[in-house]
C-alpha positions as CSV (number, residue, x, y, z in Angstrom):
1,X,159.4,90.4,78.3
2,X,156.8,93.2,77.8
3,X,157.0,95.5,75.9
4,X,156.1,99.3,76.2
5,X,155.9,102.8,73.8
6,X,159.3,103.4,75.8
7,X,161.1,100.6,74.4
8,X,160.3,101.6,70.6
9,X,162.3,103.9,68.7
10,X,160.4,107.2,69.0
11,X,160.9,108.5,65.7
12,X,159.0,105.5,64.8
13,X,156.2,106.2,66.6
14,X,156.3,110.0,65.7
15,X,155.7,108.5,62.1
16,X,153.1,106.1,62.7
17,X,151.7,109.1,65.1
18,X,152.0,111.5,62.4
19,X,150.4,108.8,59.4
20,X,148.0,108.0,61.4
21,X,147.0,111.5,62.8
22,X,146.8,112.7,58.7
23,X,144.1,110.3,58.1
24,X,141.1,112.5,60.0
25,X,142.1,115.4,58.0
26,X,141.1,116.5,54.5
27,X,143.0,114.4,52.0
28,X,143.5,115.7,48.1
29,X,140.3,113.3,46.6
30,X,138.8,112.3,49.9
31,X,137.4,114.4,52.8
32,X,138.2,113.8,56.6
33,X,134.9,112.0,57.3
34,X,135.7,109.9,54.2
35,X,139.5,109.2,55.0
36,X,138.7,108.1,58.5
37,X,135.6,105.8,57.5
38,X,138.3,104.1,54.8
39,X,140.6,103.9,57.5
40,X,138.1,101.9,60.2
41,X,137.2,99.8,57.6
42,X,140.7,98.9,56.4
43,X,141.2,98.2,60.2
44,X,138.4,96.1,60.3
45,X,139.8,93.9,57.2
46,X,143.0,93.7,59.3
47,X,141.7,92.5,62.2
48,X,138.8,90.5,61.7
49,X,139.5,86.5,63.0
50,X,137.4,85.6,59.8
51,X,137.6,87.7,57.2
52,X,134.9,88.6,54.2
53,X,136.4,86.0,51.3
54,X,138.2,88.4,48.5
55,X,134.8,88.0,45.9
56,X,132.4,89.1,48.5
57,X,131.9,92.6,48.4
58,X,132.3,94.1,52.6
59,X,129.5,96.3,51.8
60,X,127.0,93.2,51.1
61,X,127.5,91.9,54.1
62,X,124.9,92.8,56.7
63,X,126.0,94.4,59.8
64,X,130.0,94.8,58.7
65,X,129.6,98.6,57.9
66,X,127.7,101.4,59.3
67,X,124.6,102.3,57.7
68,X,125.5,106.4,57.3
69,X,128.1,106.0,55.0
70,X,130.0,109.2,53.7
71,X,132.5,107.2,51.2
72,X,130.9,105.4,48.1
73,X,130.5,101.7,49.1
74,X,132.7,100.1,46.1
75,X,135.4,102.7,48.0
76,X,134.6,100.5,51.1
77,X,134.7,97.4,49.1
78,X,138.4,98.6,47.5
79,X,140.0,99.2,50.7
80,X,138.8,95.9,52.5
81,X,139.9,93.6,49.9
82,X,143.1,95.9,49.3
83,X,143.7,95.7,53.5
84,X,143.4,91.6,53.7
85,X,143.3,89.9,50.4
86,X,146.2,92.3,47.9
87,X,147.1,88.7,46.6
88,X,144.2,88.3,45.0
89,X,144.2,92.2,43.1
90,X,144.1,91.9,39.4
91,X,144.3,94.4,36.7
92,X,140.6,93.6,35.6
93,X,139.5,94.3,39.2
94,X,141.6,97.6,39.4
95,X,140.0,98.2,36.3
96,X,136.5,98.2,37.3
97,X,137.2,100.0,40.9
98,X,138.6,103.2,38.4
99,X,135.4,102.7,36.7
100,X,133.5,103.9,39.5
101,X,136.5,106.0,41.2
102,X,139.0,108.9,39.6
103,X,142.0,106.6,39.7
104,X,143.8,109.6,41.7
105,X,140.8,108.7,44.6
106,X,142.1,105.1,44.3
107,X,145.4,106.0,44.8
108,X,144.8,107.9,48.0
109,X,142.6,105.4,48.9
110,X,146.0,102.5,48.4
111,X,147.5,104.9,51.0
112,X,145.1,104.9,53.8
113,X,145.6,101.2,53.4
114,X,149.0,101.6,53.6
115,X,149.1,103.3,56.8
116,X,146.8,101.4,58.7
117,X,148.3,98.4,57.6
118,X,151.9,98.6,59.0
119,X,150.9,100.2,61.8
120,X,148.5,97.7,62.9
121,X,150.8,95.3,62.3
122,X,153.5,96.5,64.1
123,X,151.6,97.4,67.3
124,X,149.7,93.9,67.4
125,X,153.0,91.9,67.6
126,X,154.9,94.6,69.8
127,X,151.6,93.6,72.1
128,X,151.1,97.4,71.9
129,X,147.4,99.4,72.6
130,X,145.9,99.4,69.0
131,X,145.7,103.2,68.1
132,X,142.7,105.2,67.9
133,X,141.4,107.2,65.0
134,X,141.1,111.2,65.8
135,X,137.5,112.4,65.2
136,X,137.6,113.7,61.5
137,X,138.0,117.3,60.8
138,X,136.3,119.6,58.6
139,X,137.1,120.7,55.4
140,X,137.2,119.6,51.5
141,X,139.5,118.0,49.7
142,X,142.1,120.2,48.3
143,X,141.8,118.4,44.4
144,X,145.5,119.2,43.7
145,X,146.7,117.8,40.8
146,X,150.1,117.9,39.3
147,X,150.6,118.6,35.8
148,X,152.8,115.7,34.4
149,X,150.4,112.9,35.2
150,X,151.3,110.2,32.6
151,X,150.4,106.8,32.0
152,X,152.9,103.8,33.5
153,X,153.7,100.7,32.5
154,X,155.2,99.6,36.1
155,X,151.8,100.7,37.4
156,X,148.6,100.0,36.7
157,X,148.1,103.8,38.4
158,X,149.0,106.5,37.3
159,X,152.1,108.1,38.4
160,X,154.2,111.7,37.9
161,X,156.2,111.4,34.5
162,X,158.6,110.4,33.1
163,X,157.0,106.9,34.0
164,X,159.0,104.2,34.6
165,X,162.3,105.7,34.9
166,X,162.0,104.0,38.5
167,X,161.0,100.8,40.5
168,X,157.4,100.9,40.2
169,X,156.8,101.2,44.3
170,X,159.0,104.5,44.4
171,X,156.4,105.8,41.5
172,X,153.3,104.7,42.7
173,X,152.0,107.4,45.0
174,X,153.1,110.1,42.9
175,X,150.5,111.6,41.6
176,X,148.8,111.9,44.5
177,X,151.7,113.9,46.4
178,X,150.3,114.5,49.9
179,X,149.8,110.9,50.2
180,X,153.4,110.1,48.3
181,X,154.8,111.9,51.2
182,X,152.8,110.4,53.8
183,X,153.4,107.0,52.9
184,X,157.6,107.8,52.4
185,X,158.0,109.4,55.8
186,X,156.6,106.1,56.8
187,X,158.9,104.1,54.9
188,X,162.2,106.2,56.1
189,X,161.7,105.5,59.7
190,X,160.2,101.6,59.1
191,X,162.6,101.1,57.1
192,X,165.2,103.0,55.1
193,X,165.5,106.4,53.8
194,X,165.2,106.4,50.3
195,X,168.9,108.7,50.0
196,X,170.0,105.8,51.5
197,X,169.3,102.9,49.4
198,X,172.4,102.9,47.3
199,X,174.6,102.1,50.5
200,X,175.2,98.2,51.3
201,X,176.5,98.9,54.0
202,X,173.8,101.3,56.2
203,X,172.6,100.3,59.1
204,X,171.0,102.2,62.6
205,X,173.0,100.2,64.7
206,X,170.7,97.6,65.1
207,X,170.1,95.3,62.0
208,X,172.5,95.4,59.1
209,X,171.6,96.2,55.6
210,X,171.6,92.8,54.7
211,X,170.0,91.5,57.8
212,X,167.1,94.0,57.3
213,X,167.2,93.0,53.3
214,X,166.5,89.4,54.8
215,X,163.7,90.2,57.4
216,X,161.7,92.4,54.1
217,X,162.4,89.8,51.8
218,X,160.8,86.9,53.9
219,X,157.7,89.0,54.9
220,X,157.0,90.0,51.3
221,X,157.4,85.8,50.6
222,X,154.9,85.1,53.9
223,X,152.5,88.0,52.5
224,X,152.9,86.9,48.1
225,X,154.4,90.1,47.4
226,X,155.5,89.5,43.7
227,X,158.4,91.8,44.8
């Protein structure tokens, strides 16, 4: 049976819609031109047949990126191997990348991953037209910073404090807010609000809690989750 934008849930594709949209637009540590140049390269980790191994650096690679680039090319080099290879992430690598990047860049950077990820996902096994990026727009990045940024130990980021009082994927966009909220509005319609994650018992209609539990739990297995 095909399938068609008419047979998806349409507050699902307002999200992805909406996620995706955000990415040409100024971001808080990354400007549009920036965020939508992470974003075509984090699509080009997803979809390449063959992929760049996880110790080769994308940006080495002749021909794989364009030659005006706006972003710094170890940002390039972050969100390819974050994209296709986040098995092979270590501390000492996330280490070096914050080196070279304010760790708050990095983790708006995570979320551009994060969005094109899902949603490329989702569309290529739906048999779905892959999106298209909006031109970027204008503008700098706003540089908002909360004032309780703290040190986790859930997280190699850091996160809004008190650290750790939570799982450490509920905390790990936090201190990057614009992207935190991004990345949950996501998550609410993919998979489950957040308000209702104490309930057993929730469903849509469709899958049961447990059923969706099940589905999540055997992707995270497939992609070495250590969820």
């Amino acid at each position: 049976m095909k399938i068609s934008a008419s047979d998806v849930r349409q507050d699902l594709l307002v999200a992805h819609e909406q996620a995706i949209g955000a990415l040409s637009e100024p971001g808080t540590w990354w400007s549009g031109a920036q965020r939508t140049e992470l974003a075509r390269t984090a699509s080009l980790a997803i979809n390449e047949l063959e992929p760049t191994p996880p110790w080769v650096a994308i940006s080495t690679v002749v021909g794989k990126l364009p030659q005006d680039l706006t972003a710094p090319k170890i940002a390039h080099d972050a969100i390819y191997r974050i994209s296709r290879h986040a098995a092979t992430l270590t501390r000492e690598w996330y280490e070096k990348i914050v080196a070279e990047i304010n760790p708050l860049a990095f983790i708006e950077l995570c979320g551009i991953a994060c969005t094109v990820a899902p949603v490329t996902a989702f569309r290529r096994a739906l048999g779905l037209p892959a999106f298209i990026f909006s031109p970027a727009k204008s503008g700098k990045p706003s540089q908002t910073k909360p004032a309780n940024i703290v040190d986790a130990q859930l997280n190699w980021v850091p996160v809004v404090g008190p650290a750790d009082n939570e799982a450490a994927v509920v905390q790990a966009f936090t201190a990057v807010p614009d992207t935190n909220r991004v990345i949950w509005a996501m998550a609410d319609a993919q998979y489950i609000s957040d308000k209702e994650m104490i309930d057993p018992h929730w469903t849509r209609g469709t899958l049961s809690r447990v059923q969706i539990e099940l589905v999540a739990t055997r992707v995270s297995q497939q992609r070495e989750c250590f969820y």
